[in-house]
Each structure stands twice: as structure tokens, then as C-alpha cells.
N, C-alpha and C positions, 0 to 999 in steps of 0.2 A: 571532350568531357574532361574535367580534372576535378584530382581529388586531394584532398587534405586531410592528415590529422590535425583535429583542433588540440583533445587532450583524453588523457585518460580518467577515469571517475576512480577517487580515491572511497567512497564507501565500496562499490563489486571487484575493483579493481579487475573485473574482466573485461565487461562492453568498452569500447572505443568510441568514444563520437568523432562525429567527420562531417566533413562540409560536400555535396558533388553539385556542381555546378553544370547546366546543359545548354550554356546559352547558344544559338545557333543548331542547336539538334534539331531533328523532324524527326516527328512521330507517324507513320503511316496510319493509314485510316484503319487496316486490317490489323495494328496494334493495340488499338483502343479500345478502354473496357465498354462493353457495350451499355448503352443507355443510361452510361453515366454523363451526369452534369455537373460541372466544375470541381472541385476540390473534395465534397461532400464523399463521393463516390470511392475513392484512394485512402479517404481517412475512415473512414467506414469499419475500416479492416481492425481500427485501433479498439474498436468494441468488444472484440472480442478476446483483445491483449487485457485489456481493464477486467473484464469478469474475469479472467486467470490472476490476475493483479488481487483481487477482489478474495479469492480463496487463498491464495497463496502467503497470503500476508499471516493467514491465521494462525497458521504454521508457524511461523518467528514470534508472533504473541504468546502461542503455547508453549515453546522451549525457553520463551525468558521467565513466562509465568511459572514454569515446572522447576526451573534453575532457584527464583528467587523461594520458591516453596519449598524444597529438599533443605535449600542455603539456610530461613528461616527455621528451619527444625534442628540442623546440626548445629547451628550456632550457640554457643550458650558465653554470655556476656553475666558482668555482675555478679549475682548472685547463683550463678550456674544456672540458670533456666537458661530454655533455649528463647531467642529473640520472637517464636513465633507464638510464644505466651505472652507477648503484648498485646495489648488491643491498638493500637497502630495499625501494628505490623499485621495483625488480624484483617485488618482493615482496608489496608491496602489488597491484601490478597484478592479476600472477599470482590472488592470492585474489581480487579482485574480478570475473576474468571466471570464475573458479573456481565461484563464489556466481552468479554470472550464470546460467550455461549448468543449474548444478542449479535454476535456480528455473525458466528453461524447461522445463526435464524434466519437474518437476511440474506446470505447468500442459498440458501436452500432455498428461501423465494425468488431468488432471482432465478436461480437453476428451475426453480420449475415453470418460471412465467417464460424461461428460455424454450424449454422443450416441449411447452402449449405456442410458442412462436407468437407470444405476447410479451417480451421482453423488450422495452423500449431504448433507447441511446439514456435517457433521462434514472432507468433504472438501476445502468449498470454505472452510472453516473454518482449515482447513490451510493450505490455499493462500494465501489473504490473509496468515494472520497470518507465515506465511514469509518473503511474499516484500513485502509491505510492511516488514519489517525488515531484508530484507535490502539491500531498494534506498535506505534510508535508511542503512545503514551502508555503502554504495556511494559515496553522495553525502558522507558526512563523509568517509572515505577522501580523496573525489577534492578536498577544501576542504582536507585536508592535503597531497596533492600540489602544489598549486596555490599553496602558504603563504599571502601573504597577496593575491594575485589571487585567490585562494578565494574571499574573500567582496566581490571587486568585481564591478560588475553588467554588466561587458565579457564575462564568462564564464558561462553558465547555471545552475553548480553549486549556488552560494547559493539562487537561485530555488526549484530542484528541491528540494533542503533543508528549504525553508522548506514547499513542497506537502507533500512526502511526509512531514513531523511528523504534519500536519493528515490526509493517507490514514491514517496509522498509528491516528488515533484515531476519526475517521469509518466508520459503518458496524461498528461494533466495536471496540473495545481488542484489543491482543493477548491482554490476560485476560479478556476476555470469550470468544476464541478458543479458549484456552486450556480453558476449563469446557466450551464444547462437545466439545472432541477428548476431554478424558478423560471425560465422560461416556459418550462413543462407547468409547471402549478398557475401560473401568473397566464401563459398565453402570448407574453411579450417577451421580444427578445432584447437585451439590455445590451448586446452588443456589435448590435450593427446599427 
């Protein structure tokens, strides 16, 4: 067996990806998962990475949307108001805890279709690819509030930014999401 580093991922800067290669291994029969068939079975596992993916993002949404909301209040530009007496800036707020509170909502239905054991590959499929978008689009939001304290490292926002690129394509693309859910809705699969 051999292993490789390929490279380090500059948004976590913690995970390592690596390549292990087994060519020539045996697997005994007494090591095999049972009653698994082909590939399906081993990736399976990744379902239950996605719905933590799925909550966990919310988290990063919240602390850029809380960041760029204090930011907006202390700010005062111009005429001394603070920036968060614009209707823009209103604005954006507004849609960002707007997108907030509905990517809560779906994970509290995924959690509960979970633990009736009606939760399907297609819904947790949903979940990430939602709400990993949307908490990235939360975090540019909150780098535009912020102008260019945005992407200083005094304030979390850029951090977050820079992870949730890396969530958004780990664990699935959102078109890789994307072919699950319409296969679920559609009946077809578009990629095989």
C-alpha cells in the first residue's frame, strides 16, 4: 500500500488530502461490509458527513451575519449615523438572517425525517447543497458590509469565506447535489 501527500487545503488549513493506493491488496471475505454492493455501500457513510455539513455551516452564517450586524451599528460614516441606517445595509441584513432562519428550518426537517428514518440520500442532498450556499453567500454579504475590514483578519468573516468555499466543494459539489435531488424528483438518473 502507498501513501501520498497530495497537498494541504489553504481555506482549514488543518485536513491533508492524500492519495492510498491498494493495488494488489486482498480483501478477505470476513472483512467485508456485509451485504454491501459495489461502491454505494462505503459512500453511504458520507450521509451522514453532509447532514453535520448541513448544520454546521449555519454556525459560520451566524457569526458573519452577527459580525456584519454589531459592524453595521458601530459604524458611523458621513454624516455620523451609523451605516446600519441605510436601507442597503438594512437590506442586506434583512436577507441574510432571512436565508438564515429558512436554512434552519430545513435542517430541523431533515433532523426530523432523520429520526422517523425517513430521511433520504436526496434530502440530505438538499440540505448541504442549500445551505452550504447559502452560508457562503452570507459570508460575502457580511465582506461587503465590512468593506475593507472584510477581509482583515481582526474580524472572522474572510476566515469563514475562505472554509465555506472548501465545505461548498467537499463532500459534494452543489452539482453533484444537484443530480441527486433531480434524480429523486425526476426518477432518472442523469448520470450514468
Amino acid at each position: 500500500m502507498k501513501y501520498a501527500v497530495a497537498s494541504t487545503w489553504l481555506p482549514s488549513r488543518s485536513p491533508v488530502t492524500s492519495n492510498s493506493t491498494g493495488s494488489g491488496s486482498r480483501v478477505p471475505a470476513s472483512a467485508m461490509l456485509p451485504e454491501a454492493q459495489g461502491l454505494r455501500a462505503p459512500l453511504s457513510c458520507l450521509t451522514q458527513a453532509r447532514y453535520g455539513i448541513g448544520w454546521g455551516v449555519i454556525g459560520a452564517a451566524m457569526e458573519c451575519y452577527e459580525t456584519a450586524r454589531a459592524y453595521s451599528i458601530l459604524r458611523k460614516q458621513f454624516d455620523g449615523r451609523p451605516i446600519a441606517s441605510h436601507q442597503l445595509v438594512q437590506e442586506k441584513l434583512a436577507d441574510m438572517i432571512t436565508e438564515i432562519t429558512k436554512a434552519q428550518l430545513l435542517a430541523l426537517h431533515v433532523g426530523r425525517l432523520k429520526d422517523q428514518g425517513k430521511a433520504e440520500a436526496a434530502h440530505v442532498s438538499m440540505l448541504k447543497r442549500n445551505n452550504a450556499s447559502m452560508a457562503l453567500d452570507c459570508a460575502r454579504a457580511a465582506r461587503d458590509l465590512l468593506g475593507a475590514n472584510g477581509i482583515m483578519d481582526e474580524y472572522p468573516v474572510m476566515r469563514h469565506m475562505c472554509n465555506l468555499e472548501t465545505v461548498k466543494t467537499y463532500e459534494g459539489t452543489d452539482h453533484i447535489h444537484a443530480l441527486v435531488i433531480g434524480e429523486r424528483v425526476t426518477g432518472v438518473a442523469a448520470y450514468k
